[in-house]
C-alpha positions in Angstrom: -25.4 -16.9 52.4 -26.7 -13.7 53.8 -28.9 -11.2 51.9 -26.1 -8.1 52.0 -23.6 -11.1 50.5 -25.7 -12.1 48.2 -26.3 -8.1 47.1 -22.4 -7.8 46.5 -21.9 -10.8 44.4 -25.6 -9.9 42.7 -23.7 -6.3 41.5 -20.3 -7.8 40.7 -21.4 -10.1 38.5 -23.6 -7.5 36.9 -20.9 -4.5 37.0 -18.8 -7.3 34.7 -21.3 -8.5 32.3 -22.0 -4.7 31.6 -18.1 -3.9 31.3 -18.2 -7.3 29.1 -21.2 -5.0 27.2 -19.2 -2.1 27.0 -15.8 -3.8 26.0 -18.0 -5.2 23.0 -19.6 -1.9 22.0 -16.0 -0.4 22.0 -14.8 -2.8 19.2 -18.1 -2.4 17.1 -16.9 1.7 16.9 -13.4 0.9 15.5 -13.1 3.2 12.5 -12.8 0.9 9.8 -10.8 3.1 7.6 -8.3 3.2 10.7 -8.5 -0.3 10.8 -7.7 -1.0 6.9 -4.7 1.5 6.4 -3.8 -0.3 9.9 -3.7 -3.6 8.0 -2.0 -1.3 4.9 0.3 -0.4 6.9 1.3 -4.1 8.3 1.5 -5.3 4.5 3.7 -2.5 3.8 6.3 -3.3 6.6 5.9 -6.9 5.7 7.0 -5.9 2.3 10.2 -3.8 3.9 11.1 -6.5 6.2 11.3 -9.1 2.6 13.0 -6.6 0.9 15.7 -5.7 3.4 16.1 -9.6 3.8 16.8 -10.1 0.1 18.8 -7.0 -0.2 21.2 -8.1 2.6 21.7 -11.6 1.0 22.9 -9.2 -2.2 26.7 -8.2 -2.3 27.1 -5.0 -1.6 27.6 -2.2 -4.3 30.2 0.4 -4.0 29.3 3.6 -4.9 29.7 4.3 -8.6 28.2 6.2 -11.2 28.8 3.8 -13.8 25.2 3.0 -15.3 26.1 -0.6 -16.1 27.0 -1.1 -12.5 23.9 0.1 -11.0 21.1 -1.4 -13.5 23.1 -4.7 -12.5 22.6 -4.4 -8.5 19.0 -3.3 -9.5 18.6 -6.3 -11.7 20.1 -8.7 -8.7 17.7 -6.4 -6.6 15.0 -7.2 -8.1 15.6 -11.1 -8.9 16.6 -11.4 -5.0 12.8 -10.0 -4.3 10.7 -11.9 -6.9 12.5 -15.1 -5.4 11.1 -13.8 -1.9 7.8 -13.3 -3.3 7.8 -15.9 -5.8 3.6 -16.4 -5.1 2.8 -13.0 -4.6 -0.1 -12.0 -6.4 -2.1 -8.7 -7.2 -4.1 -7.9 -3.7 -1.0 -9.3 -1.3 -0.7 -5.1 -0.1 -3.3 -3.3 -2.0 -6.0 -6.1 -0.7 -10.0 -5.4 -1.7 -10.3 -3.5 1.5 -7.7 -1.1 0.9 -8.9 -0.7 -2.5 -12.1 0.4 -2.1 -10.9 3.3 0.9 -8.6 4.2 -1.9 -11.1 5.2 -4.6 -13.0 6.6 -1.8 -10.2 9.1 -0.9 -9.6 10.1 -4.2 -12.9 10.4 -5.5 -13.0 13.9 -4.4 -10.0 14.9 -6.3 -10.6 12.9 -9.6 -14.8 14.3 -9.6 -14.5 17.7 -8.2 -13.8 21.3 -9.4 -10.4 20.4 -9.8 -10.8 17.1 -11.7 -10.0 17.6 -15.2 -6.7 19.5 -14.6 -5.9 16.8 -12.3 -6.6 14.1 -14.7 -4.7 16.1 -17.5 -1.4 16.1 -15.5 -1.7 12.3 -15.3 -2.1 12.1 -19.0 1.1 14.8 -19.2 3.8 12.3 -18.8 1.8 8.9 -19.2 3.5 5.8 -20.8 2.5 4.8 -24.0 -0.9 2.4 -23.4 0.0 -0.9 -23.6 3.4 -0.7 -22.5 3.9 -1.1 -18.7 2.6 -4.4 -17.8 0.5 -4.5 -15.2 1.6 -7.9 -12.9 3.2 -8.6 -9.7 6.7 -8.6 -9.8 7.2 -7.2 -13.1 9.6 -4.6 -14.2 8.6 -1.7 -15.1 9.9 -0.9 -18.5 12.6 0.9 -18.6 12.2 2.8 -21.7 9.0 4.6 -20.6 8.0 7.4 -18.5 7.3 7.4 -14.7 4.6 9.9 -14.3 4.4 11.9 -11.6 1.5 11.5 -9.0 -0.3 14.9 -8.9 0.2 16.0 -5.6 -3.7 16.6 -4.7 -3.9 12.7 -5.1 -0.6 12.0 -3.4 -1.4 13.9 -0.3 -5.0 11.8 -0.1 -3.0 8.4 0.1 -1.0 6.9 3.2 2.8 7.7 3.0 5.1 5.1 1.3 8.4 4.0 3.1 11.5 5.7 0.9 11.6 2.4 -0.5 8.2 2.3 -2.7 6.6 5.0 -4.3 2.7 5.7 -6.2 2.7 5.9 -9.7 -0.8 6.1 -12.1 -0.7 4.6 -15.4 -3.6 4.5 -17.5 -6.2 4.5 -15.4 -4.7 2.3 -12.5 -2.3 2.7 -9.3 0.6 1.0 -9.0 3.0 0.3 -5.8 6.9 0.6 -7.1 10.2 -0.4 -5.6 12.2 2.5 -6.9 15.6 1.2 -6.4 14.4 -2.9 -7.5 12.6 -0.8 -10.4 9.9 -3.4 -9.6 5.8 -3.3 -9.0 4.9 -4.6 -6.1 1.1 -4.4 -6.3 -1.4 -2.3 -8.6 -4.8 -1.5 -8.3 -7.0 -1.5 -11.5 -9.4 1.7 -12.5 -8.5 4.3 -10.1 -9.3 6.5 -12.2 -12.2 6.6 -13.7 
């Protein structure tokens, strides 16, 4: 093999292992907290794509304003889902990842110069303690208030599908299906 052959290959195989070295720097200066409300994100669809598949296998409700009617579809709602995610468990969307770039978000709202009014509009509207249980697939009580979010907090978190909203109870967060009336996931001691 001659010497300017020999050269070529020499800076080929060097021009890859450095673009092998680069490629590999790339990935270690992924933003994490891209990468968690990323896999947020994926959960959340995931969720969607379970919840439209239960919801189709429901018959469909005409539109009525009779309340009897439309706690029932919630109810079959609701059943049709917790059959879907008969093993879900707290952590399935809000995982340990997702929690923690949570707390980090709001911490600036729930400890700043703005803290104690936002942590007395929580308190406004808040269920009675006790009475909203906090599991997987629950219902959440009918007979109780759904506090708002306070709008400095919601604006801080990823936006929901139509589908689920934020809620704070006590001190915790919790993912609701607003037409399944159902919670999806919580997260313990948001607020603290």
């Amino acid at each position: 093999m001659n010497t300017k052959r020999m050269a070529a290959l020499a800076m080929l195989a060097l021009s890859v292992s450095l673009g092998c070295g680069i490629g590999e720097a790339r990935q270690d200066k992924v933003n994490p907290d891209a990468a968690t409300l990323q896999d947020f994100q994926r959960r959340i669809e995931a969720y969607i794509k379970l919840r439209n598949r239960a919801d189709n296998g429901a018959p469909p409700l005409k539109e009525t304003s009779d309340p009897a009617k439309i706690k029932a579809a919630q109810m079959e709602l609701a059943k049709r889902i917790r059959e879907h995610r008969a093993n879900a468990r707290r952590g399935d969307i809000l995982t340990p990842r997702v929690e923690k770039l949570f707390r980090r978000l709001l911490y600036p709202e729930l400890k700043g110069p703005d803290a104690a009014e936002t942590k007395a509009t929580i308190k406004d509207d808040a269920p009675k303690p006790g009475a909203v249980p906090f599991k997987v697939n629950a219902t959440y009580p009918e007979n109780q208030p759904l506090p708002t979010v306070p709008p400095d907090l919601l604006a801080r978190l990823p936006k929901l599908p139509e589908e689920l909203e934020y809620r704070i109870i006590d001190m915790h967060l919790i993912l609701r299906d607003i037409d399944a009336n159902l919670i999806v996931d919580y997260m313990p001691n948001v607020i603290r």
